[in-house]
VEXLOFI-691702 format. One record per residue (C-alpha): y negated, z negated, x; residue in three letters. Coordinates in steps of 0.001 Angstrom, whole numbers, plus 500000, padded with zeros to 6 digits. Example, Ala and Ser with C-alpha at 12.3 -4.5 7.8 and 13.67 -1.06 7.14 Angstrom:
% VEXLOFI-691702
504500492200512300ALA;501060492860513670SER;
***
This chain:
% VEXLOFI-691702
865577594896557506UNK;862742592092556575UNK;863305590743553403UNK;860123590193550860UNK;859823588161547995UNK;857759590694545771UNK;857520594396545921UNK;856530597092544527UNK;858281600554543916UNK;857135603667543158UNK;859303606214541361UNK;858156609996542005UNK;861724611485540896UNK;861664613677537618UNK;862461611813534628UNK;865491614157533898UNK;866745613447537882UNK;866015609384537800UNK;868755607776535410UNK;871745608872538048UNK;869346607444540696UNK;868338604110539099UNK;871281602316540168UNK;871134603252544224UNK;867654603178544269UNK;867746599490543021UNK;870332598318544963UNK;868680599215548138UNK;865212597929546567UNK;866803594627546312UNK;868080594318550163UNK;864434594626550746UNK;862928592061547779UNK;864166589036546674UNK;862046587943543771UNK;859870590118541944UNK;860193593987541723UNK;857141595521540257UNK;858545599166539339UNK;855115601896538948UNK;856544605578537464UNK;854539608835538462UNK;857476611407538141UNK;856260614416540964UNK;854399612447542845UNK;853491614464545836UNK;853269611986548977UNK;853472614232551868UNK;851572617226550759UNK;848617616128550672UNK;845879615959553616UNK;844319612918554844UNK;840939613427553283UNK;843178614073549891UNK;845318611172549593UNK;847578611299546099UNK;845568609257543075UNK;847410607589540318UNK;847517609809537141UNK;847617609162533176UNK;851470609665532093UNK;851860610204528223UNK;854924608105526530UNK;857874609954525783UNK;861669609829524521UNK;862533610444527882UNK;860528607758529493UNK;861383604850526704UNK;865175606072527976UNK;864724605526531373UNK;863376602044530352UNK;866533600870528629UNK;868580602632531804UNK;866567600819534244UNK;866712597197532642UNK;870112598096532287UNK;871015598561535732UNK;868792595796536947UNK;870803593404535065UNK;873818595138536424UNK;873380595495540508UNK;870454593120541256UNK;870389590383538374UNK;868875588121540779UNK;865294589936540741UNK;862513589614538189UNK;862274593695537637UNK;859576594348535710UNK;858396598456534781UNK;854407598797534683UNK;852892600655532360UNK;849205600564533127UNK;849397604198534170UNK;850902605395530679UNK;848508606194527870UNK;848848608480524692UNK;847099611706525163UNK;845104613385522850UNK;846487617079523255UNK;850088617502523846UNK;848921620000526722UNK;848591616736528742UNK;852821616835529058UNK;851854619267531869UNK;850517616467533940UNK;853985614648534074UNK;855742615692537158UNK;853378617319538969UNK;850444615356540949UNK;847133616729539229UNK;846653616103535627UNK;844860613195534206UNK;841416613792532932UNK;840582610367533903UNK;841307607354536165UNK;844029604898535269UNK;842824602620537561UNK;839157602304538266UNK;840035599341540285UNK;843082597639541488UNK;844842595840539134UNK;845641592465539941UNK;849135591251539121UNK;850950588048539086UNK;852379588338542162UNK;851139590196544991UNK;853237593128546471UNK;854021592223549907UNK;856052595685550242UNK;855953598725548719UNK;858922601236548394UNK;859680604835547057UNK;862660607036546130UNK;860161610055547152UNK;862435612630549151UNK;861445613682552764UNK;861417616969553330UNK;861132616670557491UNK;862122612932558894UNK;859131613672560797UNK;857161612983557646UNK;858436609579557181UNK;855051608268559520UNK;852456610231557359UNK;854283609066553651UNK;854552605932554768UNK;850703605645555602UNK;850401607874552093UNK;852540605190550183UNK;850307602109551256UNK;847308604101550112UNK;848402604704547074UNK;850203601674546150UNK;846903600069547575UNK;844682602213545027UNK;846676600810541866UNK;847234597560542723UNK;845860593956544538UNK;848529594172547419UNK;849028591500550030UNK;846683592938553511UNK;849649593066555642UNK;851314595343552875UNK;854564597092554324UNK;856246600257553089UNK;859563601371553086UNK;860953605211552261UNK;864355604361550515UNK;865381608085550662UNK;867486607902553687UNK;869739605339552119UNK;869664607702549032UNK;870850610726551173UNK;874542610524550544UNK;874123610121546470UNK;872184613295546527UNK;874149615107548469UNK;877028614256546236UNK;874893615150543081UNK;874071618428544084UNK;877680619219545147UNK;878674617915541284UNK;875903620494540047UNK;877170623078541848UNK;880456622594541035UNK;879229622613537146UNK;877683625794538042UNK;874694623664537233UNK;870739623966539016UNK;870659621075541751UNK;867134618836541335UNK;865048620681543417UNK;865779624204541482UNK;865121622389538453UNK;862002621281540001UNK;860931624989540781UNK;861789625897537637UNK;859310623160536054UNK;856537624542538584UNK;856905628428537687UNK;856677628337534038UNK;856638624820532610UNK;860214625270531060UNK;861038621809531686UNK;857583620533530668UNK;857922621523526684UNK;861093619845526588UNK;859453616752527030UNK;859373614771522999UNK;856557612675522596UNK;856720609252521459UNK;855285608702517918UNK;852636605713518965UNK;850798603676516387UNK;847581601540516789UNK;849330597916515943UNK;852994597164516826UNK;854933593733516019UNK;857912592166517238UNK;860052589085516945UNK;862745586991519400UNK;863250583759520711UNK;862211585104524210UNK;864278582183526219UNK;864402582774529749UNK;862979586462529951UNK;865713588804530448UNK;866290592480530641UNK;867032593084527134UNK;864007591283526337UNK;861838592898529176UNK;863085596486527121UNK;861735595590523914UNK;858720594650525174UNK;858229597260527603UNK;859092599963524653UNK;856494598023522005UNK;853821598726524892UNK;854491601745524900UNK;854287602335521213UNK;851084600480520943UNK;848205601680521571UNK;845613598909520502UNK;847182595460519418UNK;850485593916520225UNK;851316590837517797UNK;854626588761519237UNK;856306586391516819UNK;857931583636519464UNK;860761581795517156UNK;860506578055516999UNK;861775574437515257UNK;864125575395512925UNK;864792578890513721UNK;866137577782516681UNK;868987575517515068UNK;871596578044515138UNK;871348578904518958UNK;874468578113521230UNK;872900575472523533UNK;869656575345521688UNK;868938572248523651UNK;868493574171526805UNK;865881576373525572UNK;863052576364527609UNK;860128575015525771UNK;857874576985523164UNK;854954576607525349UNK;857199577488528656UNK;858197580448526820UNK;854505581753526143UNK;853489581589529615UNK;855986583723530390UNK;855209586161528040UNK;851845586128528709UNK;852269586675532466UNK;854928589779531928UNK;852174591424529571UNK;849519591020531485UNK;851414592446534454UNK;852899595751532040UNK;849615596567530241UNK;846791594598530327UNK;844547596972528801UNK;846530596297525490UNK;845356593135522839UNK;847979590355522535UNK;848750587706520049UNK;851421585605520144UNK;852170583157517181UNK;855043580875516423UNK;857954581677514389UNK;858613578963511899UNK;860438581460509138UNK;862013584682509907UNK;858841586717508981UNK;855577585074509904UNK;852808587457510509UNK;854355590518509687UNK;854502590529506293UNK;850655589398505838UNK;848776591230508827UNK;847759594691506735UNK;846900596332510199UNK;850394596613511483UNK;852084599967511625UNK;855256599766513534UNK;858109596702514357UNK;860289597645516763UNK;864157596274515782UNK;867271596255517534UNK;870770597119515874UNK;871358593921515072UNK;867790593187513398UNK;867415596207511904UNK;868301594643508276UNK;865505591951509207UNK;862865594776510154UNK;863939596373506571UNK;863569592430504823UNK;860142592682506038UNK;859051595964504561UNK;860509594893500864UNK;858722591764501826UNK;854764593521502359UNK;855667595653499316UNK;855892592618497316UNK;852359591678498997UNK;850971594895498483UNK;851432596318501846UNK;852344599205503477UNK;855630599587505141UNK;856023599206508467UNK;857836602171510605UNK;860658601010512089UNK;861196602017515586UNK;864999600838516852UNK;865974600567520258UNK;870208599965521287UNK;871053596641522670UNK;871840596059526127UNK;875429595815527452UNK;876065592885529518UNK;878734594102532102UNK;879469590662533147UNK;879788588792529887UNK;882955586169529633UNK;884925585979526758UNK;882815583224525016UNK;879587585270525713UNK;878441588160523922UNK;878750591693525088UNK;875116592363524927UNK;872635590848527024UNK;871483587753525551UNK;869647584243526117UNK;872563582513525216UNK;875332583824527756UNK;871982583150530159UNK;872381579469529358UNK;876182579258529312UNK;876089580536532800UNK;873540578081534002UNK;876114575297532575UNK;877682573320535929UNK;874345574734538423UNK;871246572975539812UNK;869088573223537082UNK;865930571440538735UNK;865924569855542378UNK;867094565727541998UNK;864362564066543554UNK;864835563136546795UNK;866071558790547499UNK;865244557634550688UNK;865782554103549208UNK;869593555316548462UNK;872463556032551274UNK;873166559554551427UNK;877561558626550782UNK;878823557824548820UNK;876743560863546921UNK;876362558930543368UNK;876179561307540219UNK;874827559887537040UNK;876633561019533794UNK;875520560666530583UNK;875786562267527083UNK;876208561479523931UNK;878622560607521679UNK;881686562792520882UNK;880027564582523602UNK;883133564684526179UNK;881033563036528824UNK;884440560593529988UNK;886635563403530192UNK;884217565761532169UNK;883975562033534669UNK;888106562188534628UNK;888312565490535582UNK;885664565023538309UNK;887754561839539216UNK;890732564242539856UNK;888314566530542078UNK;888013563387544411UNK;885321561038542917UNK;885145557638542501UNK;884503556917538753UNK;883000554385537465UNK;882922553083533875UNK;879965551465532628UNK;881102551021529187UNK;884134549135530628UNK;882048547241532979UNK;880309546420529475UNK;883122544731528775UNK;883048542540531255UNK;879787541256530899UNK;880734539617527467UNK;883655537983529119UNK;883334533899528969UNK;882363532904532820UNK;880272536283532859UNK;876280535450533815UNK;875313537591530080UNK;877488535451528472UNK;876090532048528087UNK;872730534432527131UNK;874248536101524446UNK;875563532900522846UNK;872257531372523556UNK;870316533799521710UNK;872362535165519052UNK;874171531993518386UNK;877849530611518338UNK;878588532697515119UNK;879036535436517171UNK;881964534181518668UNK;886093534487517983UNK;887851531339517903UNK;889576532305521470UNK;885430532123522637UNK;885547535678523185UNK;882516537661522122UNK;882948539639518566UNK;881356542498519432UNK;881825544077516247UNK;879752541107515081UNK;877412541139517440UNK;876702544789516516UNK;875857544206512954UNK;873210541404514006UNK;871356544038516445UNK;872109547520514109UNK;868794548319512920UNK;866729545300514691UNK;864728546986517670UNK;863398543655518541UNK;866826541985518677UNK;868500545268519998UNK;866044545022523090UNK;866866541395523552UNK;870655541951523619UNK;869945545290526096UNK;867246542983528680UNK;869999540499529212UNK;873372542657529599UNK;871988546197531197UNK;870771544157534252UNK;874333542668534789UNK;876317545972534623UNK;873705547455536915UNK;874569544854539315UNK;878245545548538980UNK;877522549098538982UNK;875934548376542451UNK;878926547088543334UNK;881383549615542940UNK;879260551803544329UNK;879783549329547760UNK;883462549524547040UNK;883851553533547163UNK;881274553564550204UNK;883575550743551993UNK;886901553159550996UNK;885300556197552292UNK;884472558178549178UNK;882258560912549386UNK;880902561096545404UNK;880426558284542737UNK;880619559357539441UNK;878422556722536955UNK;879859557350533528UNK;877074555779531282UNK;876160556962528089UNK;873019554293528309UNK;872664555809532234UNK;868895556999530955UNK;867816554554528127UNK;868786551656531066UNK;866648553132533754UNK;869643553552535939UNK;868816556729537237UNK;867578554619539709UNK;870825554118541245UNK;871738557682541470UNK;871393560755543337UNK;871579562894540362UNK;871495562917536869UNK;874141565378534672UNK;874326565333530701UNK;876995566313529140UNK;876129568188525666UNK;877423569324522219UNK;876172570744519026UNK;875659567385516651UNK;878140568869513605UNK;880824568886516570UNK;880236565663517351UNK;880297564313514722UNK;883481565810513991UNK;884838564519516884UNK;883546560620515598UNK;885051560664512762UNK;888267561984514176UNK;888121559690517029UNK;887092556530515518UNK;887830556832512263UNK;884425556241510664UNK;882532558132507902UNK;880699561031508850UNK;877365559162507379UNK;878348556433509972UNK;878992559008512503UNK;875647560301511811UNK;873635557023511861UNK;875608556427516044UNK;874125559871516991UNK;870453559137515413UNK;870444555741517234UNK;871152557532520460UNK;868228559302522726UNK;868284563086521368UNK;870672566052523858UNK;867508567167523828UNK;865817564618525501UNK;868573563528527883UNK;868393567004529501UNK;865028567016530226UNK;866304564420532673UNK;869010566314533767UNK;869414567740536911UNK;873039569734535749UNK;874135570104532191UNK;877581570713531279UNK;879073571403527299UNK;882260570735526119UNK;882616572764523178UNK;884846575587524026UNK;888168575667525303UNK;889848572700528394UNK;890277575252530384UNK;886303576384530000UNK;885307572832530609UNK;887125572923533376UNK;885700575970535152UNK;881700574570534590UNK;883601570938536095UNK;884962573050539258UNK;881346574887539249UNK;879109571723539639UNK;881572570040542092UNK;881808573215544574UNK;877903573271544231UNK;877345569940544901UNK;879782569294547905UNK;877110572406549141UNK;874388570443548275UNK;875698567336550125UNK;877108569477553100UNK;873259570469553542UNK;871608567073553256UNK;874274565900555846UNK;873030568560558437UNK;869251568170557711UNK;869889563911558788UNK;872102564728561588UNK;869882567471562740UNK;867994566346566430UNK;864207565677564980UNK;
***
């Protein structure tokens, strides 16, 4: 089977019949697509009944309970069985009706006074496939639904030309057979009875519950690295607004408390991403997205909004807001919750739901952006620059990749050795900071020295030009010295690696990270200094923040050894894989 990076897949099940076939129908979706999975719901979607002058046409869908269900299912089993792909549920097609006699139009194929799309609707990404769970009837249909399918799909949305279509009922055969042998064991009606019962007399039909919809809806989150749990909450708000759809994105200091804040993506990187999902989900909707500075922002001042849409767990914010607009003089907002999203392959340090934060503990130890390619380096020894820092646990993450098989080299202790008497800095140092500086054995005071530079940026750059060259050059060195004893990695301890420049010298660049009260914990216990000292070391230092901008891996020492050690093992199997494949590509015949 040909494998496409975006697709799109049309759901003509029930909605009473699709939750048991979610799961399947995604996990054969995503043997087919590998990136982006547009998902398009017309429950009774007739693709093989009609003629070839009548091809099927995309229908108006009301909201309902049952569809805001099937939602929170799908995300859910997304996340489960194909976590890799960007799944994302369309609701262009899905519009409050003004009668409730419209329910008749969902699951069957007429209905839909008028045309959900007038033209196609471009989307991010263009389908390059599209795929169905649509039952054949006769496996000699599969030619004419096929042709049907691209028609359609064609119709709603801006497809690639060469648009391909695969029918993923065969694959679904076996779970339906064992479905209808579980209904008929229950004594139950099997999907297609329950089908002919919706036809005859609508039975089905009334069961359907609208959703109460409102003309403004807002919502809040941090929205890092768009994932299933958020894709639900927005997908639901869509479907509860009908006008105007105001999303708070949290910023600065509401992002303090976040494990790993430092690896949130930027506020701006964020946006986009909104922006793109929404457009893609509804466009017809009105967005605004603001910044988050306090826990509140716009939604207890905007007098237009009629609905927030909470979780469990910010329900008691959703309720701060409303006493908040009564003090204002506003009305209360209705608060529409949804449940939070179980995260089936959370770790014990990560939470059971779905959340940003296990996201970011899992990318700890992997590739985070592509190292720039050094022609001007050898390929091995493989050199890894690693910074952090301080109280950070950058040495021990370099001693435990030293017992992996690196070479590891010290920069702080080649420091050391710069100040020595006979050492090229030496003589400099004296020269220019003067003979005070000195112990009566000649020996550098570095303590001293320190409290001549601590606070001088003009004298603190003079001291850096003269001894960072020199333990480059005996970084350099080493480097030699592992290459001439065979070793396959160098490890470059340096908590100056970036401030230097000497990413220069390396392949790659990892940071090793940890929340600032933990490190400074870890100063004063370590080095016996106050915490105000401890402080002032950290503040003098470039920001986590910025060093990982830099980074190419990011590791964080602030759970259990044993954690550490699993992210260490993680980011040294990856990268003898990374090396393994720059090897081939060199020794490949051009």
């Amino acid at each position: 089977m040909s494998m496409f990076s975006t697709g799109i897949l049309v759901l003509t099940s029930p909605l009473h019949t699709l939750p048991l076939r979610i799961a399947p129908v995604l996990s054969s979706a995503a043997e087919v697509v590998e990136r982006t999975l547009y998902v398009h719901l017309h429950p009774g979607l007739n693709l093989g009944g009609s003629g070839p002058g009548q091809p099927p046409r995309p229908i108006y869908i009301p909201p309902v309970v049952d569809l805001s269900t099937l939602i929170s299912r799908l995300y859910s089993n997304a996340a489960d069985v194909c976590g890799h792909l960007d799944v994302r549920v369309l609701l262009t097609n899905v519009r409050a009706q003004p009668s409730s006699s419209n329910l008749s139009g969902l699951g069957s194929n007429n209905g839909g006074s008028s045309n959900p799309f007038p033209s196609p609707q471009s989307l991010s990404h263009s389908p390059e496939v599209v795929l169905t769970d649509y039952a054949l009837q006769d496996p000699g249909q599969s030619t004419l639904v096929a042709q049907c399918l691209q028609r359609y799909a064609g119709h709603c949305y801006v497809c690639k030309p060469s648009l391909s279509s695969v029918l993923l009922h065969p694959r679904l055969q076996a779970l339906d057979k064992k479905s209808e042998e579980t209904d008929k064991d229950q004594g139950s009606k099997s999907a297609v009875e329950e089908e002919e019962v919706v036809e005859k007399d609508g039975s089905k039909r009334q069961r359907l519950q609208p959703m109460e919809t409102y003309s403004d809806v807002v919502v809040g989150g941090t929205f890092d690295r768009l994932h299933g749990a958020h894709k639900t909450l927005l997908n639901i708000s869509c479907l509860l607004a009908n006008r105007r759809f105001v999303i708070g994105v949290s910023d600065r200091d509401l992002l303090k408390g976040k494990v790993l804040k430092e690896m949130i993506e930027p506020y701006r990187q964020r946006v986009q991403r909104l922006e793109e999902f929404l457009a893609d989900v509804k466009p017809s909707l009105q967005y605004e997205i603001v910044p988050l500075f306090d826990p509140f922002g716009p939604s207890i001042t905007d007098p237009q909004l009629q609905c927030i849409v909470v979780s469990e767990e910010t329900r008691k914010g959703g309720e701060a807001v409303n006493r908040r607009r009564k003090e204002n003089g506003l009305p209360e907002l209705v608060l529409h919750e949804i449940q939070l999203l179980k995260d089936v392959h959370h770790t014990e340090i990560e939470e059971e739901k779905i959340s940003s934060s296990s996201l970011r503990s899992r990318l700890l130890g992997t590739l985070l952006t592509p190292p720039t390619p050094r022609s001007d380096l050898p390929l091995l020894p493989y050199v890894v620059g690693l910074t952090g820092g301080s109280g950070s646990g950058k040495s021990s993450i370099a001693r435990r990749l030293e017992a992996l098989g690196a070479a590891r080299i010290d920069s702080d202790q080649l420091g050391h050795e710069t100040y020595l008497p006979g050492a090229t800095a030496y003589r400099r140092v004296v020269e220019e900071f003067g003979a005070d500086i000195l112990n009566e054995d000649k020996t550098i005071n570095r303590r001293m020295l320190g409290r001549k530079v601590f606070g001088n940026q003009e004298k603190l750059k003079a001291l850096t030009d003269i001894v960072w060259p020199e333990i480059a050059l005996l970084v350099k060195k080493q480097i030699q010295q592992a290459k001439e004893e065979g070793k396959r990695v160098c490890i470059v301890d340096a908590a100056v690696l970036l401030e230097a420049g000497w990413e220069t010298l390396v392949h790659e660049v990892w940071v090793a990270t940890i929340p600032e009260d933990e490190a400074v914990r870890r100063i004063v216990e370590r080095d016996g200094v106050t915490e105000e000292d401890a402080v002032r070391r950290l503040q003098s230092q470039w920001p986590t923040s910025k060093q990982i901008q830099h980074a190419n891996v990011v590791m964080c020492t602030l759970w259990e050894p044993d954690h550490t050690q699993k992210q260490v093992q993680k980011a040294w199997n990856l990268l003898q894989q990374r090396i393994d494949r720059r090897l081939q590509v060199e020794n490949s015949p051009s």
